[in-house]
PDB file of the backbone (N, CA, C, O) and the ligand in Angstrom, with CONECT records:
HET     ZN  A 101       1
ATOM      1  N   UNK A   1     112.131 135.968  88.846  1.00  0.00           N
ATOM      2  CA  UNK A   1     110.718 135.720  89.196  1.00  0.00           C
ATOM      3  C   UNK A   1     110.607 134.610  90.242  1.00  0.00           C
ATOM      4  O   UNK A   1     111.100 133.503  90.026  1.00  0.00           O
ATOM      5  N   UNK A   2     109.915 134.922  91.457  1.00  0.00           N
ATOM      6  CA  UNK A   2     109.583 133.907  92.062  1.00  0.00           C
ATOM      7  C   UNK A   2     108.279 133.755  91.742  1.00  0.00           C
ATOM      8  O   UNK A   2     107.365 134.513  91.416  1.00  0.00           O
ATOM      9  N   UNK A   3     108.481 131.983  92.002  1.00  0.00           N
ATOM     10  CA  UNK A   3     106.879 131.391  92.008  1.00  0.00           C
ATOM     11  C   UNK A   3     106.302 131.181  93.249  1.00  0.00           C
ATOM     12  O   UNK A   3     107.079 130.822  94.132  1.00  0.00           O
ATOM     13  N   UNK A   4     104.699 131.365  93.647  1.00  0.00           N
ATOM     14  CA  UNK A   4     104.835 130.740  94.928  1.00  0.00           C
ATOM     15  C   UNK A   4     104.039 129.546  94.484  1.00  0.00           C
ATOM     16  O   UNK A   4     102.917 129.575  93.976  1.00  0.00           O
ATOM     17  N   UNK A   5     104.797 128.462  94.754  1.00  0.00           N
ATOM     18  CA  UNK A   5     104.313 127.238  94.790  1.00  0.00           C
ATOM     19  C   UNK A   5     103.073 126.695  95.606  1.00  0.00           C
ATOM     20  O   UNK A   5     102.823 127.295  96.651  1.00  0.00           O
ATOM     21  N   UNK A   6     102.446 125.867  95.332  1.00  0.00           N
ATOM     22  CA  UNK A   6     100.896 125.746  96.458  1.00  0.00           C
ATOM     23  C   UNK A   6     101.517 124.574  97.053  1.00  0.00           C
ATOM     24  O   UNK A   6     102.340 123.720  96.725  1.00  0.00           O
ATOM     25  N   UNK A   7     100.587 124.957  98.350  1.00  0.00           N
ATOM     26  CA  UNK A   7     101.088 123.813  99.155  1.00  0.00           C
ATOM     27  C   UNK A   7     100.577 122.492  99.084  1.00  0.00           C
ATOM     28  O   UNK A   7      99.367 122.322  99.227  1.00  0.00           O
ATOM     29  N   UNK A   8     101.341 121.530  98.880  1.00  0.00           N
ATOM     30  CA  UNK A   8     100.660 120.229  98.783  1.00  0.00           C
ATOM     31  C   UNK A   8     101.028 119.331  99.699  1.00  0.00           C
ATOM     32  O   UNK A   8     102.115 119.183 100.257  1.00  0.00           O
ATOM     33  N   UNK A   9      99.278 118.306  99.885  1.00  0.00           N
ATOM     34  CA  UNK A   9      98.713 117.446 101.009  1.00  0.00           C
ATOM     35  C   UNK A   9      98.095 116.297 100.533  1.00  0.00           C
ATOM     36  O   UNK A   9      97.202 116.140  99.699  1.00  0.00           O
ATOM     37  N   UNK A  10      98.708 115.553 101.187  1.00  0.00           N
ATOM     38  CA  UNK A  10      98.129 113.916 100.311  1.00  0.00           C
ATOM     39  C   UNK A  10      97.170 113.647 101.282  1.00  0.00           C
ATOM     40  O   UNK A  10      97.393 113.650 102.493  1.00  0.00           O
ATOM     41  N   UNK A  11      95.781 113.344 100.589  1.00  0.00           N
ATOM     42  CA  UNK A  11      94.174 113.116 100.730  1.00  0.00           C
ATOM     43  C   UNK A  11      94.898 111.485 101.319  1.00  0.00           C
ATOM     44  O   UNK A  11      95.834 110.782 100.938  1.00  0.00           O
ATOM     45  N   UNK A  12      93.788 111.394 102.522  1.00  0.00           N
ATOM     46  CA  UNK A  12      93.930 110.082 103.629  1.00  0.00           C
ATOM     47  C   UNK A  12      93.621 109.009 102.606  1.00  0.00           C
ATOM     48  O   UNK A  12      94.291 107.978 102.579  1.00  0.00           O
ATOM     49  N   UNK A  13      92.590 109.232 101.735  1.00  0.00           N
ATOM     50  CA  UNK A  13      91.558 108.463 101.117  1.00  0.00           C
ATOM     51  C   UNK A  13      92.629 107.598  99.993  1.00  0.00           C
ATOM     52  O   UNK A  13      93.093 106.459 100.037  1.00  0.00           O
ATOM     53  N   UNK A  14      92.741 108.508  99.178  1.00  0.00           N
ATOM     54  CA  UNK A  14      93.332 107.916  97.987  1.00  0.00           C
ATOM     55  C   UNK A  14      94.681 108.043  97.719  1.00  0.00           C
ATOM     56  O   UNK A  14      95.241 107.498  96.769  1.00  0.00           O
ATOM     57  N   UNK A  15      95.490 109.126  98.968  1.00  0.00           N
ATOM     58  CA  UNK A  15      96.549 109.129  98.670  1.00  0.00           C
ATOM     59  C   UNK A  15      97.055 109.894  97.823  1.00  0.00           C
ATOM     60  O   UNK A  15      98.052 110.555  98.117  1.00  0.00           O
ATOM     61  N   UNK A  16      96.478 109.965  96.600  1.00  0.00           N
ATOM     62  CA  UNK A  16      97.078 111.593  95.842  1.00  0.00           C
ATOM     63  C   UNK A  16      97.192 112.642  96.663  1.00  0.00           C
ATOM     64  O   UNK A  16      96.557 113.008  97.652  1.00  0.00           O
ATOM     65  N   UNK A  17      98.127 113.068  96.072  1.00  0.00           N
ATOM     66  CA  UNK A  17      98.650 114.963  96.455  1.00  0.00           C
ATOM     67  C   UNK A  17      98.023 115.694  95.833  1.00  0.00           C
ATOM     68  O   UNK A  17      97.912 115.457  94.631  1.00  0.00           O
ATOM     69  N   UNK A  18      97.548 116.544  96.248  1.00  0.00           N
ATOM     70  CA  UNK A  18      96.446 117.984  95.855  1.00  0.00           C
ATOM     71  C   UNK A  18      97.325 119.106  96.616  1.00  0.00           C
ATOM     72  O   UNK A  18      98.202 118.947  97.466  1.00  0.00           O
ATOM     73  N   UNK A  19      96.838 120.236  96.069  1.00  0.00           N
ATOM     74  CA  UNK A  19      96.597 121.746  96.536  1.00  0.00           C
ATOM     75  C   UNK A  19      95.850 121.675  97.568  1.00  0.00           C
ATOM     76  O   UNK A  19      94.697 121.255  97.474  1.00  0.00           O
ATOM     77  N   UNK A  20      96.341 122.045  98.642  1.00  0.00           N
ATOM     78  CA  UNK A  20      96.079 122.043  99.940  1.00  0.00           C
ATOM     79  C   UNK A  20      94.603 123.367 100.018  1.00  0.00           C
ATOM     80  O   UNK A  20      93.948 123.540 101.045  1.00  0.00           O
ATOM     81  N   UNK A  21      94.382 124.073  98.821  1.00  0.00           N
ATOM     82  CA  UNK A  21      93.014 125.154  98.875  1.00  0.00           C
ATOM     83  C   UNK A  21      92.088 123.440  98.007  1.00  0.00           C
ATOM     84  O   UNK A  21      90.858 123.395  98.038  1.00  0.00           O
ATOM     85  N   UNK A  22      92.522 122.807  97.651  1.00  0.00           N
ATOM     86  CA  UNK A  22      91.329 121.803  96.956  1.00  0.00           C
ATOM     87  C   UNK A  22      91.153 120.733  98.286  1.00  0.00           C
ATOM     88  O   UNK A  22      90.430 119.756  98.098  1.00  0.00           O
ATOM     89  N   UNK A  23      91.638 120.859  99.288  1.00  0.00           N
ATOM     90  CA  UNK A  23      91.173 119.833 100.505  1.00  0.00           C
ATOM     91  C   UNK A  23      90.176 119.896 101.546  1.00  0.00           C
ATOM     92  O   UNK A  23      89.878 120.994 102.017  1.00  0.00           O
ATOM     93  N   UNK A  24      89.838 119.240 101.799  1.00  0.00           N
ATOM     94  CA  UNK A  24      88.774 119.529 103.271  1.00  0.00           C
ATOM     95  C   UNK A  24      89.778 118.853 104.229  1.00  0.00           C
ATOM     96  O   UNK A  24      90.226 117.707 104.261  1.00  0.00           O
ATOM     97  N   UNK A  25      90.012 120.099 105.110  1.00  0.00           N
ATOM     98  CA  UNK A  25      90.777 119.777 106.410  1.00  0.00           C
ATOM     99  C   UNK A  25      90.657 119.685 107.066  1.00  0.00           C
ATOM    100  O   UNK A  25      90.230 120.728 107.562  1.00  0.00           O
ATOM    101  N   UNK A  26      90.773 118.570 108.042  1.00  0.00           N
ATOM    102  CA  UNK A  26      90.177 117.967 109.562  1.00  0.00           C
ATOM    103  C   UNK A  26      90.863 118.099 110.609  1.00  0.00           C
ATOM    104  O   UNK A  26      91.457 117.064 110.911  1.00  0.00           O
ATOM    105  N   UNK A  27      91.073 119.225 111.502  1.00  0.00           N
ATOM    106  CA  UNK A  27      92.180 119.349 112.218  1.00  0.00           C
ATOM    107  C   UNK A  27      91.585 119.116 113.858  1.00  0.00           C
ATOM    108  O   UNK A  27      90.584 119.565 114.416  1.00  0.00           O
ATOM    109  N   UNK A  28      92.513 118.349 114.259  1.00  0.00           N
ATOM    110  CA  UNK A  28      92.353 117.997 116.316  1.00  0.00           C
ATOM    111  C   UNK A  28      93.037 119.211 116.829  1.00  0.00           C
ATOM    112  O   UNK A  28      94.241 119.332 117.055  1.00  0.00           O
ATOM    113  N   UNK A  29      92.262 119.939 116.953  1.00  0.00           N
ATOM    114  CA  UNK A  29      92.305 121.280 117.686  1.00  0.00           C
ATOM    115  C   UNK A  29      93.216 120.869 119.295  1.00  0.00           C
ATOM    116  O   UNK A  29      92.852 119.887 119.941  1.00  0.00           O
ATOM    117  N   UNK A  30      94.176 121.593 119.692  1.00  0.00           N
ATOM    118  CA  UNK A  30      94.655 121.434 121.321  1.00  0.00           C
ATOM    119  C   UNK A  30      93.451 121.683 121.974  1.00  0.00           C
ATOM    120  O   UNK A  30      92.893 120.731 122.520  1.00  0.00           O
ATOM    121  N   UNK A  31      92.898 122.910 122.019  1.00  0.00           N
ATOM    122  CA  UNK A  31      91.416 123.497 122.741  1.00  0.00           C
ATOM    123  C   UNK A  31      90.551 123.201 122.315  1.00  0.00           C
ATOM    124  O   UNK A  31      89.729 122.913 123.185  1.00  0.00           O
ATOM    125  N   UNK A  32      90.001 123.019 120.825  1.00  0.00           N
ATOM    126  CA  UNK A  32      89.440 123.248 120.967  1.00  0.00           C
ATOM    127  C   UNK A  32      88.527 122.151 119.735  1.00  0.00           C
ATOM    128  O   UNK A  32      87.707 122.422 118.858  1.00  0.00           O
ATOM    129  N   UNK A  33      89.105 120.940 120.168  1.00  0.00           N
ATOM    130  CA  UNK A  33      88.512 119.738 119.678  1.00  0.00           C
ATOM    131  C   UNK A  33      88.661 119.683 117.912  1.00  0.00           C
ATOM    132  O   UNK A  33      89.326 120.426 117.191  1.00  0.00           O
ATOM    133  N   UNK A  34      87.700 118.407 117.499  1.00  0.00           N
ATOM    134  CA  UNK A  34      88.295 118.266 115.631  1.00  0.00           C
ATOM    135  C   UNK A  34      87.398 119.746 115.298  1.00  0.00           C
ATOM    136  O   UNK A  34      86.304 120.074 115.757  1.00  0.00           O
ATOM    137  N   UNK A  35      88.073 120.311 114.563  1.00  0.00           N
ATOM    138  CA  UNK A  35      87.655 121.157 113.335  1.00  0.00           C
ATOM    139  C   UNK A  35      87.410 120.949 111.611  1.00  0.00           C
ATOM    140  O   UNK A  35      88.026 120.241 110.815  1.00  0.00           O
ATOM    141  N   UNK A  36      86.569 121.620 111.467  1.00  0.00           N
ATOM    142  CA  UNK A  36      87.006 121.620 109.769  1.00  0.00           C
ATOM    143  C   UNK A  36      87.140 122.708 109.437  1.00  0.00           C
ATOM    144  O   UNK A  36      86.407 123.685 109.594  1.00  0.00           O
ATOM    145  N   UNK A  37      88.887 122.499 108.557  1.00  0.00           N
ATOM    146  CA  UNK A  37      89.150 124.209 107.794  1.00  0.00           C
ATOM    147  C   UNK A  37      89.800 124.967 108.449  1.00  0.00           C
ATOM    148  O   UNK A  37      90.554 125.673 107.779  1.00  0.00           O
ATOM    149  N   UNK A  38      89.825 125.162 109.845  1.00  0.00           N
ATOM    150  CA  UNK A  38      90.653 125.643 110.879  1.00  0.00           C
ATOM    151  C   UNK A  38      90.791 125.049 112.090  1.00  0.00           C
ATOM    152  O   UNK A  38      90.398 123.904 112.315  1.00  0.00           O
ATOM    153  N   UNK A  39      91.315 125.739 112.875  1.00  0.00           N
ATOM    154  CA  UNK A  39      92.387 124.778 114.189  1.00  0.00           C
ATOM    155  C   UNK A  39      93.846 124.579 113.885  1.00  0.00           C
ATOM    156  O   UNK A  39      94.253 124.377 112.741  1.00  0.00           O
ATOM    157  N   UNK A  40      94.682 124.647 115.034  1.00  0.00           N
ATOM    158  CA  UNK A  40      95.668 124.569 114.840  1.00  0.00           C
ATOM    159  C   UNK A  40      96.272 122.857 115.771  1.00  0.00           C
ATOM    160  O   UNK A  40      96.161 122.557 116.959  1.00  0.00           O
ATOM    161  N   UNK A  41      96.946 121.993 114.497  1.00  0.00           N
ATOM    162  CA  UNK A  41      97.284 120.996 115.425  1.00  0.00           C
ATOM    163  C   UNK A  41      97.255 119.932 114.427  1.00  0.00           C
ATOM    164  O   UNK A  41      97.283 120.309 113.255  1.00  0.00           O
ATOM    165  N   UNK A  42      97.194 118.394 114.706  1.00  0.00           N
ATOM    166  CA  UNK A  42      97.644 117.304 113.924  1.00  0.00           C
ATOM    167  C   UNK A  42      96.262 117.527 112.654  1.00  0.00           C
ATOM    168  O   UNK A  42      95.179 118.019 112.970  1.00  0.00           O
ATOM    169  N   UNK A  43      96.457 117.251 111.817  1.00  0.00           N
ATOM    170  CA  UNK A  43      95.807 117.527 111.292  1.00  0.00           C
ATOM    171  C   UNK A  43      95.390 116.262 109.837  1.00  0.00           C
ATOM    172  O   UNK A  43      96.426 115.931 109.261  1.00  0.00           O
ATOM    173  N   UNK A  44      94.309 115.697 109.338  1.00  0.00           N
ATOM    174  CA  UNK A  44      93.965 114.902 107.789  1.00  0.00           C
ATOM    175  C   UNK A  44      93.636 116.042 107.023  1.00  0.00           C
ATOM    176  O   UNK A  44      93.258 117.195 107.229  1.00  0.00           O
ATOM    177  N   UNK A  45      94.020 115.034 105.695  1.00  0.00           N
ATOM    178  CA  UNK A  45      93.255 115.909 104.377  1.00  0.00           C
ATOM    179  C   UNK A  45      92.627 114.970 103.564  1.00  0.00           C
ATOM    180  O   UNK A  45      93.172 113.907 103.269  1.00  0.00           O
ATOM    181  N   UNK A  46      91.187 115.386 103.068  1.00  0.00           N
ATOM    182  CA  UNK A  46      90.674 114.346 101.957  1.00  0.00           C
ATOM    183  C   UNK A  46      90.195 115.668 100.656  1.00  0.00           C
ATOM    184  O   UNK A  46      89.774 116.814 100.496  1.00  0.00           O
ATOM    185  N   UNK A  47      90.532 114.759 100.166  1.00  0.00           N
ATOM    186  CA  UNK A  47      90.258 115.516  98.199  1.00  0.00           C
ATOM    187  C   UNK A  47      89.018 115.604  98.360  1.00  0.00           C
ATOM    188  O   UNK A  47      88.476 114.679  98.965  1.00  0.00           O
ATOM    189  N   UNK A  48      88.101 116.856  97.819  1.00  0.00           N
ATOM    190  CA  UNK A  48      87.345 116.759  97.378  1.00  0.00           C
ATOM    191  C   UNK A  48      86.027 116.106  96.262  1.00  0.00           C
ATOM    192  O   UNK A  48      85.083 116.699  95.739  1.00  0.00           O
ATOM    193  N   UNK A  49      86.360 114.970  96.204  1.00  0.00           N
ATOM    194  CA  UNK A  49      85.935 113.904  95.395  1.00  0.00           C
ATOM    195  C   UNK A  49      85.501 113.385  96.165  1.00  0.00           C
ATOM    196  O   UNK A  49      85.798 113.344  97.359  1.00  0.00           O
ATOM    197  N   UNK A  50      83.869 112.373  94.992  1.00  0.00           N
ATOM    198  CA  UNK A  50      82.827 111.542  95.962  1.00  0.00           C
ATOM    199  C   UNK A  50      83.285 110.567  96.918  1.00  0.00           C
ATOM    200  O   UNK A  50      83.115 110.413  98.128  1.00  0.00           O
ATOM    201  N   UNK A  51      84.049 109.828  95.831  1.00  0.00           N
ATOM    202  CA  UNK A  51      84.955 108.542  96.093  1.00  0.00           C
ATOM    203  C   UNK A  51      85.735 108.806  97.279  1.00  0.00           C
ATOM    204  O   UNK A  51      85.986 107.768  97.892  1.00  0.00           O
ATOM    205  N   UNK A  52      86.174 109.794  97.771  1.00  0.00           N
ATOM    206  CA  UNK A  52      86.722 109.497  99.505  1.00  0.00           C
ATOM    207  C   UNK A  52      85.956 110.394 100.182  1.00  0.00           C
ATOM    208  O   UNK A  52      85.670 109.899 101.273  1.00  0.00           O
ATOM    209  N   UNK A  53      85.474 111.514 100.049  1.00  0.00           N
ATOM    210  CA  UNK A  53      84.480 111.825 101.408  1.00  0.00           C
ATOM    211  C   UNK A  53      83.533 110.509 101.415  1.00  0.00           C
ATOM    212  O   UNK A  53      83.263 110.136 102.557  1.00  0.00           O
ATOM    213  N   UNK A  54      83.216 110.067 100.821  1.00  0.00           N
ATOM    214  CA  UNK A  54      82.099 109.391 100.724  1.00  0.00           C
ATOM    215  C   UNK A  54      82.047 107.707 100.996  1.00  0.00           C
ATOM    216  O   UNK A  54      81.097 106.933 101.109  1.00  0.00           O
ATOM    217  N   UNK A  55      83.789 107.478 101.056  1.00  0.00           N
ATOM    218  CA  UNK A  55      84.373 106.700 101.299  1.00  0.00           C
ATOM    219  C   UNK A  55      83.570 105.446 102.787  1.00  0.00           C
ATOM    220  O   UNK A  55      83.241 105.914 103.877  1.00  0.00           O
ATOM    221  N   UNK A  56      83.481 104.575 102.590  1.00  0.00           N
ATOM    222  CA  UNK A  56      82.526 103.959 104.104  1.00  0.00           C
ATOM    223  C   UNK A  56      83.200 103.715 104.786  1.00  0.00           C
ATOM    224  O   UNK A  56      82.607 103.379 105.811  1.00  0.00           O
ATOM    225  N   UNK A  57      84.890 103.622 104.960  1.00  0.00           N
ATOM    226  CA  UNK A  57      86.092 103.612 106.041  1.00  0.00           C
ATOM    227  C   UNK A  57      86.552 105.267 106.067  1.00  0.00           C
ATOM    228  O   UNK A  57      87.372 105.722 106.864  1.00  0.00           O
ATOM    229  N   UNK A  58      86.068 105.807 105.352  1.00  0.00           N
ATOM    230  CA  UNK A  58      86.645 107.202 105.534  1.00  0.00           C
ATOM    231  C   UNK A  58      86.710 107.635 107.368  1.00  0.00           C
ATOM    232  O   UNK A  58      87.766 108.074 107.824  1.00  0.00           O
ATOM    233  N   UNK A  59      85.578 107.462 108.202  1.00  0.00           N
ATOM    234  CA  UNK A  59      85.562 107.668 109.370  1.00  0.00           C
ATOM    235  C   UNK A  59      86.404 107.070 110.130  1.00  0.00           C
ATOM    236  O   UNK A  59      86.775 107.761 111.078  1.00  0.00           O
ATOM    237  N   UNK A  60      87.114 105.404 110.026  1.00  0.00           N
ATOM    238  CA  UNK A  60      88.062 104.938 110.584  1.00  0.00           C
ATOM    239  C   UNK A  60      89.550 105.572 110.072  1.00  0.00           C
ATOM    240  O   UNK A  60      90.491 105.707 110.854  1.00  0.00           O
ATOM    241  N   UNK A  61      89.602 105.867 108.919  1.00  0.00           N
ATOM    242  CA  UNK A  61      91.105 106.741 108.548  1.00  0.00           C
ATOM    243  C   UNK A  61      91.151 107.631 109.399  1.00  0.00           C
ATOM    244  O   UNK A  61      91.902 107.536 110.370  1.00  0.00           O
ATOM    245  N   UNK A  62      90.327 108.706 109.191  1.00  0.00           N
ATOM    246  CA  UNK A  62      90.238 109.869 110.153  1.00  0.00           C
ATOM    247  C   UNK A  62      90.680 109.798 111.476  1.00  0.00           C
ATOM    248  O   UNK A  62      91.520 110.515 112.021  1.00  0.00           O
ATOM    249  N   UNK A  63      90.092 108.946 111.905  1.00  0.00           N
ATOM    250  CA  UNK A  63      90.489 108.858 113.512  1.00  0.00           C
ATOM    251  C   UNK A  63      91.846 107.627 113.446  1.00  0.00           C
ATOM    252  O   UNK A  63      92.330 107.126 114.460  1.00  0.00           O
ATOM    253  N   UNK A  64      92.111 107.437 112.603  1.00  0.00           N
ATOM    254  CA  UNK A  64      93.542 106.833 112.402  1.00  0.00           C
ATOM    255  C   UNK A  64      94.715 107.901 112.208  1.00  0.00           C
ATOM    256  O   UNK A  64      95.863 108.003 112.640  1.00  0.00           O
ATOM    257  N   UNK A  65      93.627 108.896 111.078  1.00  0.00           N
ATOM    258  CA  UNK A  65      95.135 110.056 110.955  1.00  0.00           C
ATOM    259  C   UNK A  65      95.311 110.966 112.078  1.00  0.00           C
ATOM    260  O   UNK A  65      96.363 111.566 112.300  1.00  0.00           O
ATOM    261  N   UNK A  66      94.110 111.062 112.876  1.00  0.00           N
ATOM    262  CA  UNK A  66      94.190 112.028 114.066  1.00  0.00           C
ATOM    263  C   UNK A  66      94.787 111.456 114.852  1.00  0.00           C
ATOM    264  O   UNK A  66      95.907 111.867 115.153  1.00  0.00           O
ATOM    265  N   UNK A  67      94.138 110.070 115.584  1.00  0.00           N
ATOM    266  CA  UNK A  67      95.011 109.705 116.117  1.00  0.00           C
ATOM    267  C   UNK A  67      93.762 110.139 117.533  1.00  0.00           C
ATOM    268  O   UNK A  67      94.298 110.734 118.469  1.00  0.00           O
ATOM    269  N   UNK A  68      92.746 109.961 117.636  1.00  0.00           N
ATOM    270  CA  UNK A  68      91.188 110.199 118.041  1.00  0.00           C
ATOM    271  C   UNK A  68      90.625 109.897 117.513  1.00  0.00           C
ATOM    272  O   UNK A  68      90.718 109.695 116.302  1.00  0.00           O
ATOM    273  N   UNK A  69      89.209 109.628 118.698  1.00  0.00           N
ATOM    274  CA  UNK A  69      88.010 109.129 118.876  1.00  0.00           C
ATOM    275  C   UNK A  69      87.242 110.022 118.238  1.00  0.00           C
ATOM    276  O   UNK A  69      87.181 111.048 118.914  1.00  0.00           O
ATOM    277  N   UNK A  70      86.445 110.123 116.947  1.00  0.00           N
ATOM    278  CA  UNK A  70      85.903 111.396 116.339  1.00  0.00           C
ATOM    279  C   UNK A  70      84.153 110.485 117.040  1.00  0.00           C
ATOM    280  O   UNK A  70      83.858 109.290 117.041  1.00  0.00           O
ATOM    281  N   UNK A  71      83.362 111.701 117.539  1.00  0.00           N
ATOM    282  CA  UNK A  71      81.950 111.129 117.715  1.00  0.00           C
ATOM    283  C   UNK A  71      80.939 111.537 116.756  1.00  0.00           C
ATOM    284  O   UNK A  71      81.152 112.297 115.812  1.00  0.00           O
ATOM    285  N   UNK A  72      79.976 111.067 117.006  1.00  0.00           N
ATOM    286  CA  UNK A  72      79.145 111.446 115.966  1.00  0.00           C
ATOM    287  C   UNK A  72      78.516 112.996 115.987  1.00  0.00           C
ATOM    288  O   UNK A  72      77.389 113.089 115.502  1.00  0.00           O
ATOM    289  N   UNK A  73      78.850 113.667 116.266  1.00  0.00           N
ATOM    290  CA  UNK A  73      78.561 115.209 116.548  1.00  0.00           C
ATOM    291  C   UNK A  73      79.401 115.867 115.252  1.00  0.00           C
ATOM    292  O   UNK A  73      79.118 116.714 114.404  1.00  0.00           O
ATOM    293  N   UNK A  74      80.892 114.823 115.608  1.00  0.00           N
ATOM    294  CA  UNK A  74      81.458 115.980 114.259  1.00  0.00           C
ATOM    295  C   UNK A  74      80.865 115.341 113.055  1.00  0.00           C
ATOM    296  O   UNK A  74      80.538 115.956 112.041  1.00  0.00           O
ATOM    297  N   UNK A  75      80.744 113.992 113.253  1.00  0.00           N
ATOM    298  CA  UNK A  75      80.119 113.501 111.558  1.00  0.00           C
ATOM    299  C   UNK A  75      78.958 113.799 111.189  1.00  0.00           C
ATOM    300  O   UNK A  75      78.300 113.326 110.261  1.00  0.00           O
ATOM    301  N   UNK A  76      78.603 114.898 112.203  1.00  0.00           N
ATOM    302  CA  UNK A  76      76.327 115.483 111.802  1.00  0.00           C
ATOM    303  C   UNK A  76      77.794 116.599 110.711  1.00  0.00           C
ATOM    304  O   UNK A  76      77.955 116.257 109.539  1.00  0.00           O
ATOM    305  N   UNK A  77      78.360 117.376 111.075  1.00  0.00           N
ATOM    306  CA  UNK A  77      79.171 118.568 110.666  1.00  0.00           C
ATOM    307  C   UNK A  77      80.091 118.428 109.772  1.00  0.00           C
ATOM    308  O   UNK A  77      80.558 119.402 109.183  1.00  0.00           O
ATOM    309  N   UNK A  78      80.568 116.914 109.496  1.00  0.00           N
ATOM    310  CA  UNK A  78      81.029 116.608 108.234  1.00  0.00           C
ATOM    311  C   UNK A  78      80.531 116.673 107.016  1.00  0.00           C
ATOM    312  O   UNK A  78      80.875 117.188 105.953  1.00  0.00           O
ATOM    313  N   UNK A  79      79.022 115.593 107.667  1.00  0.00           N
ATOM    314  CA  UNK A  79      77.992 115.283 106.404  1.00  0.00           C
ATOM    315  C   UNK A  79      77.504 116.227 105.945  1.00  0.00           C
ATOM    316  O   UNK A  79      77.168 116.263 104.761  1.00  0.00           O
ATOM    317  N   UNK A  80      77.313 117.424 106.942  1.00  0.00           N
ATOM    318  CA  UNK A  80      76.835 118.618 106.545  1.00  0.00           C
ATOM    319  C   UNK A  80      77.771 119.291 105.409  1.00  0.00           C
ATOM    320  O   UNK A  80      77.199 119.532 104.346  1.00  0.00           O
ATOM    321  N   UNK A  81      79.046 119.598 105.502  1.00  0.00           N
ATOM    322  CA  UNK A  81      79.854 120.330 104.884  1.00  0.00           C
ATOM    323  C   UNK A  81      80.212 119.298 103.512  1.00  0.00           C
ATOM    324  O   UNK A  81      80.496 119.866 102.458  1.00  0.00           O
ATOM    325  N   UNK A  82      80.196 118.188 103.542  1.00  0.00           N
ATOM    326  CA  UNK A  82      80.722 117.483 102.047  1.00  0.00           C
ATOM    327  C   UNK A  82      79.037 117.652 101.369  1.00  0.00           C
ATOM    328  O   UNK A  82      78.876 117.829 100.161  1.00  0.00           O
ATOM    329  N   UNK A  83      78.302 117.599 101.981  1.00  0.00           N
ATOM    330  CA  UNK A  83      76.794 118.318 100.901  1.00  0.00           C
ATOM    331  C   UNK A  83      77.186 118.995 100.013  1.00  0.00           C
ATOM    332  O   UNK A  83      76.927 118.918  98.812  1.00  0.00           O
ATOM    333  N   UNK A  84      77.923 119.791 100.637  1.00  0.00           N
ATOM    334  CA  UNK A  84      78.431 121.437  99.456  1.00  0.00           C
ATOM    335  C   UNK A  84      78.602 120.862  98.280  1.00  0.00           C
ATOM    336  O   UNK A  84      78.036 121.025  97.199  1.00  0.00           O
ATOM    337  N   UNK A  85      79.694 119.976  98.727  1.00  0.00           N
ATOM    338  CA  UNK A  85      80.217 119.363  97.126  1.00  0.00           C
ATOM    339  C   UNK A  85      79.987 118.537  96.220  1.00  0.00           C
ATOM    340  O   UNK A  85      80.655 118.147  95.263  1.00  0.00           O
ATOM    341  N   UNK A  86      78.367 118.152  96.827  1.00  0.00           N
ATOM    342  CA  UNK A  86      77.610 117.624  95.927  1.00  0.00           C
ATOM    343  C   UNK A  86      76.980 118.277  94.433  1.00  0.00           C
ATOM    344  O   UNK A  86      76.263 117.585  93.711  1.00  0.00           O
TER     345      UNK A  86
HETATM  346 ZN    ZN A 101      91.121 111.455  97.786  1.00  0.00          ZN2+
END
C-alpha cells in the first residue's frame, strides 16, 4: 500500500507545519505579480487561523518571505479572501 502523504508548509506566522490544502498561499507570480492560491514562483504560506492572517506584522513577513514590495491593491484582495474564514 502506498500512502500519499500531504504536502507540508510551515505558516510565515507561527511557524507550524500544516497541510499545504489548510494554507492560504501567497505566490510572486514571474508574470504575473503576487497571487493568492495560484501562480507559479517564490512563494508564503499562512495557516488559516485568526492569530496570523490577522496578525499586524503579517504584511511585513509577507513581503519578507517574498522578498517584495506587496501594495495595497493586493491587501484590498487579501482582506477580502481571509473574510471567508471568518
Ligand atoms: Zn500560522
Amino acid at each position: 500500500m502506498i500512502k500519499n502523504s500531504p504536502v507540508m508548509r510551515i505558516c510565515i506566522s507561527c511557524k507550524k507545519t500544516y497541510d499545504r490544502n489548510n494554507l492560504l498561499k501567497i505566490t510572486k507570480d514571474h508574470k504575473l505579480g503576487i497571487m493568492l492560491n495560484k501562480g507559479m514562483g517564490r512563494s508564503a504560506y499562512i495557516c488559516k487561523s485568526n492569530k496570523c492572517y490577522s496578525d499586524s506584522k503579517i504584511k511585513k513577513k509577507l513581503q519578507k518571505a517574498l522578498k517584495s514590495n506587496l501594495d495595497s491593491n493586493f491587501f484590498d484582495i487579501f482582506e477580502k479572501e481571509i473574510a471567508n474564514y471568518k
